[in-house]
C-alpha positions in Angstrom: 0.0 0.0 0.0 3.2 2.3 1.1 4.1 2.1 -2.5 1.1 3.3 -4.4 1.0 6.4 -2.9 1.6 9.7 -3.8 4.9 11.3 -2.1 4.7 14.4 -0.1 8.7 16.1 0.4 9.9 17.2 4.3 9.6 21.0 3.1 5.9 20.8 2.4 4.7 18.3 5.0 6.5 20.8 7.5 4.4 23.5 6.3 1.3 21.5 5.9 1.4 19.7 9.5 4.1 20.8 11.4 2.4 19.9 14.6 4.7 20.9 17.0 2.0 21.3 19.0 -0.6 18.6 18.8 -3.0 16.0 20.5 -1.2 12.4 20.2 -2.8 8.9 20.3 -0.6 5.7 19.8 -2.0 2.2 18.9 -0.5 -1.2 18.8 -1.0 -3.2 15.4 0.0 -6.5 14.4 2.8 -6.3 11.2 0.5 -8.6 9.4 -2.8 -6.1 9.5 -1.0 -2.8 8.6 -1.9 -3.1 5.0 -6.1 -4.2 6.2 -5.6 -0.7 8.0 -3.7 1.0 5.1 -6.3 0.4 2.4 -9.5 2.1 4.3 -7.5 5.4 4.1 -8.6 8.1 1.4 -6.9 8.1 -1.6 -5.5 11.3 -1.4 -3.3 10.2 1.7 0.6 10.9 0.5 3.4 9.6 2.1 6.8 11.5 3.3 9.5 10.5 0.4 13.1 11.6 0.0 15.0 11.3 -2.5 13.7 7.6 -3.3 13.5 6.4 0.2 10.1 6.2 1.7 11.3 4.4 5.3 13.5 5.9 7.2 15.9 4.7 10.0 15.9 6.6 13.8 17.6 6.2 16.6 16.9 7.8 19.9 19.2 8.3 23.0 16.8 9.7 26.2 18.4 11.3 29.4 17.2 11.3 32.4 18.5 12.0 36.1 20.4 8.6 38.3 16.6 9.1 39.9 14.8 8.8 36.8 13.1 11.7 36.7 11.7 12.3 33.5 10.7 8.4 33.9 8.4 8.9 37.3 6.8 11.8 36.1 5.7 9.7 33.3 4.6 7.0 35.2 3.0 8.4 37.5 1.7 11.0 34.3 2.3 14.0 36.5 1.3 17.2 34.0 4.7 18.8 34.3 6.6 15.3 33.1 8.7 16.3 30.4 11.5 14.1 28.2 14.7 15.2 26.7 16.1 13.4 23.9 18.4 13.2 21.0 17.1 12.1 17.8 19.4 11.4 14.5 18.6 10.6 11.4 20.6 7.5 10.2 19.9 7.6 6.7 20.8 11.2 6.0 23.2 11.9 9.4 21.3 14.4 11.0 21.2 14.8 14.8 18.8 17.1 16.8 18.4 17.9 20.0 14.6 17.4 21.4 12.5 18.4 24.8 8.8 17.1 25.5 6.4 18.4 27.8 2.6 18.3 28.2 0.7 21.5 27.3 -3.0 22.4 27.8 -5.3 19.5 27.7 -3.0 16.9 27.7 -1.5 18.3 24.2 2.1 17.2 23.7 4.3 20.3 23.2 7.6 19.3 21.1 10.6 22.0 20.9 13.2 21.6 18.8 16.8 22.7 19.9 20.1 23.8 18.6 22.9 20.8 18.6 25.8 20.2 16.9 26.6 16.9 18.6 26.9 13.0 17.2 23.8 12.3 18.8 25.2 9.8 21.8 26.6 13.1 23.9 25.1 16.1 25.9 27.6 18.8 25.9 27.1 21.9 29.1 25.6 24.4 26.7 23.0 21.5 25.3 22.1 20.6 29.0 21.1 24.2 30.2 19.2 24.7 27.3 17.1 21.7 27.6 16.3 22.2 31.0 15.7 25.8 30.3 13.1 24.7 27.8 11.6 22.6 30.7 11.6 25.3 32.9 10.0 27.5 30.6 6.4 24.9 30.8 6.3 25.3 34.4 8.0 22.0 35.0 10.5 21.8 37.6 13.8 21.1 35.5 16.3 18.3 36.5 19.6 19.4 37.5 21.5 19.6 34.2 25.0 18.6 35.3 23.0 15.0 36.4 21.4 14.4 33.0 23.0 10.9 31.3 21.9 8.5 28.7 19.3 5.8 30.1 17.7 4.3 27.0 18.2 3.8 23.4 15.7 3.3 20.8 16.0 2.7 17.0 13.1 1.6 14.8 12.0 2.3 11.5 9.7 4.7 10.2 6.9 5.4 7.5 5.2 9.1 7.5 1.9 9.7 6.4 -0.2 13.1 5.6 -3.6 12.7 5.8 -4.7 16.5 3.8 -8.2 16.8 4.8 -7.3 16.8 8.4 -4.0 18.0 8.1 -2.4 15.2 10.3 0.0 13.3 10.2 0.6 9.1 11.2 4.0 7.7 12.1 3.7 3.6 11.8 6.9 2.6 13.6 8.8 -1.0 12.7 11.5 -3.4 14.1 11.7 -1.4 17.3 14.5 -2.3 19.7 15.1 -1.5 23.2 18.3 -1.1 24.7 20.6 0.2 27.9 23.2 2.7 26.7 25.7 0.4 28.0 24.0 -2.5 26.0 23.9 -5.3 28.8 20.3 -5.7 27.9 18.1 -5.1 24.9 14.8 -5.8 23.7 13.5 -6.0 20.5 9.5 -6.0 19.2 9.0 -8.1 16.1 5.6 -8.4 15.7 3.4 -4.9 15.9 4.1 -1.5 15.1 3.3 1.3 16.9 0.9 3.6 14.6 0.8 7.1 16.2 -1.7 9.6 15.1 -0.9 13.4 15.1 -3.5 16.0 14.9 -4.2 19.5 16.0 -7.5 18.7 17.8 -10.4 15.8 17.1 -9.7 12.3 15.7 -8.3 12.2 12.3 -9.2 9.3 9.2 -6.6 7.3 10.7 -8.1 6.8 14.0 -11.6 6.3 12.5 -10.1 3.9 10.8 -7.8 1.7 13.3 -11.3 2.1 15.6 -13.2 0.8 12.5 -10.9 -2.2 12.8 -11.4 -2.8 16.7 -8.1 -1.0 17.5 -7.8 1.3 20.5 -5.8 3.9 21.4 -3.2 2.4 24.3 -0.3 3.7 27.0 2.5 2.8 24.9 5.9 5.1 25.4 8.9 4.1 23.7 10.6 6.1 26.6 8.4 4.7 29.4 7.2 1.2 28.2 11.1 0.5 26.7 12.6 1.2 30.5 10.1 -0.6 32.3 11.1 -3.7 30.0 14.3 -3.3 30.5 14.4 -2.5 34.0 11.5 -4.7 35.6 12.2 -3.8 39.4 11.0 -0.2 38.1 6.6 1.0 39.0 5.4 0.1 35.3 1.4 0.8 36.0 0.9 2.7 33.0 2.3 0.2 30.8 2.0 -3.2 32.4 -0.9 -4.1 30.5 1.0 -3.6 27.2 4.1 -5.6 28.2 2.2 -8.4 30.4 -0.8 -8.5 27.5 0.6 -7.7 24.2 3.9 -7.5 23.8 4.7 -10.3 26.4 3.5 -12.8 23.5 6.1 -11.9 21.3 8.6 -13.2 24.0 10.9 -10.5 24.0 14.6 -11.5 24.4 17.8 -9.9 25.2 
C-alpha cells in the first residue's frame, strides 16, 4: 500500500502539518494487519518520500537524572513530566536535540533545539538549554549537570499526511530497546506502533484503526522501553502492554 502512494517532500509536510504542538494517540498493530488498515484510508493520503527512500531509520538516546526523573513523572503521568532526547537521522546523518512536555489538555508540546553533537553526547551548553526549555512549561527542570543517557531506541519509520485533516501518522517497525551500555536489549518483532498526530479531534486514521477494533493504548517508547528493561522499576501505566501484548512476542535480550 506504502508504494502506491503519492509522495509528499519534508519542506511541504512541515508547512502543511508541522504539529509541534498537537493532540497524540498511539495504537499497537500486528505487522501482518498494517496493510487491512492501510487500504481504508482516502486516496489522497501521501506519504513523506526523500529522494527515493520512503522508510526511514531513527535512533533515539533519552536522558534522564540517576533518579529517573523524567521516567516517574511519566509513570506516574504528573502534567509537568517532560523528556529530553536526541534524535538522528541514520539515513541522512542528521542529529537534533529534542525536549517534550505536556501543554494544555494533555497536548504534547515538542521543541526543537540547537545541537551540533553526534547524537550519543550532551555537551554543558546543550544541557542548560534543555532544562531551560523545561523550565519554561512550568516544569520543575532536573539538575542539568546529572542528566546521562538511560535508554536507546532505533526503529523504523513510515510518514503519512492525511490532507483533509492535516495530520499526520508515524507507523513505527523493528523497534529495539536497549541500555546505553547495551547489557540488555529488547526487540518487538511483531506490531508496530501507529501514532496519530492531529491539531485537535480524531483524524481518518483513528476512524479507521477504531473501524478495525483498534484502540488507542499507554504505549511510550521512553516509558514502556525502561520498564522492559528494567523490571524492578513502578510500570502501572504500561503493564498491561508488556504483560498482555507484547509479552506474547517473548521478547529477548
Amino acid at each position: 500500500m506504502i508504494a502506491t502512494m503519492a509522495p509528499i517532500g519534508l519542506t511541504e509536510l512541515s508547512e502543511q502539518a508541522g504539529l509541534l504542538t498537537r493532540i497524540d494517540r498511539k495504537y499497537l498493530v500486528e505487522v501482518d494487519r498494517l496493510d487491512d488498515v492501510l487500504a481504508t484510508l482516502p486516496s489522497t493520503t501521501r506519504v513523506l518520500q526523500i529522494e527515493a527512500r520512503r522508510q526511514f531509520c531513527y535512533r533515539s538516546v533519552y536522558f534522564d537524572t540517576a533518579d529517573l526523573l523524567a521516567y516517574r513523572l511519566t509513570a506516574l503521568r504528573r502534567r509537568r513530566r517532560f523528556k529530553i532526547r536526541t534524535r538522528s537521522y541514520l539515513d541522512g546523518g542528521q542529529h537534533l536535540l529534542e525536549v517534550k512536555t505536556r501543554g494544555p489538555r494533555g497536548a504534547t508540546v515538542k521543541q526543537q533545539l540547537p545541537y551540533a553533537g553526534d547524537g550519543e553526547h550532551l555537551l554543558s551548553q546543550d544541557r542548560t538549554e534543555a532544562c531551560h526549555a523545561v523550565a519554561q512549561t512550568g516544569a520543575r527542570p532536573p539538575d542539568s549537570t546529572e542528566l546521562r543517557p538511560v535508554l536507546i531506541t532505533t526503529y523504523h519509520r513510515v510518514t503519512l499526511f492525511l490532507p483533509a485533516s492535516r495530520s499526520r501518522v508515524t507507523i513505527d517497525t523493528d523497534l529495539c530497546w536497549m541500555l546505553p551500555d547495551g547489557s540488555r536489549r529488547r526487540r518487538v518483532d511483531s506490531h508496530a506502533i501507529v501514532e496519530t498526530k492531529c491539531a485537535g479531534s480524531a483524524a481518518e486514521m483513528d476512524r479507521a484503526l477504531w473501524a478495525l477494533q483498534h484502540r488507542p493504548c499507554s504505549i511510550s517508547k521512553f516509558g514502556t522501553g525502561l520498564a522492559a528493561l528494567h523490571p524492578e522499576l513502578p510500570a502501572h501505566r504500561w503493564r498491561p502492554v508488556l504483560h498482555r501484548q507484547l509479552r506474547a512476542e517473548e521478547l529477548t535480550s
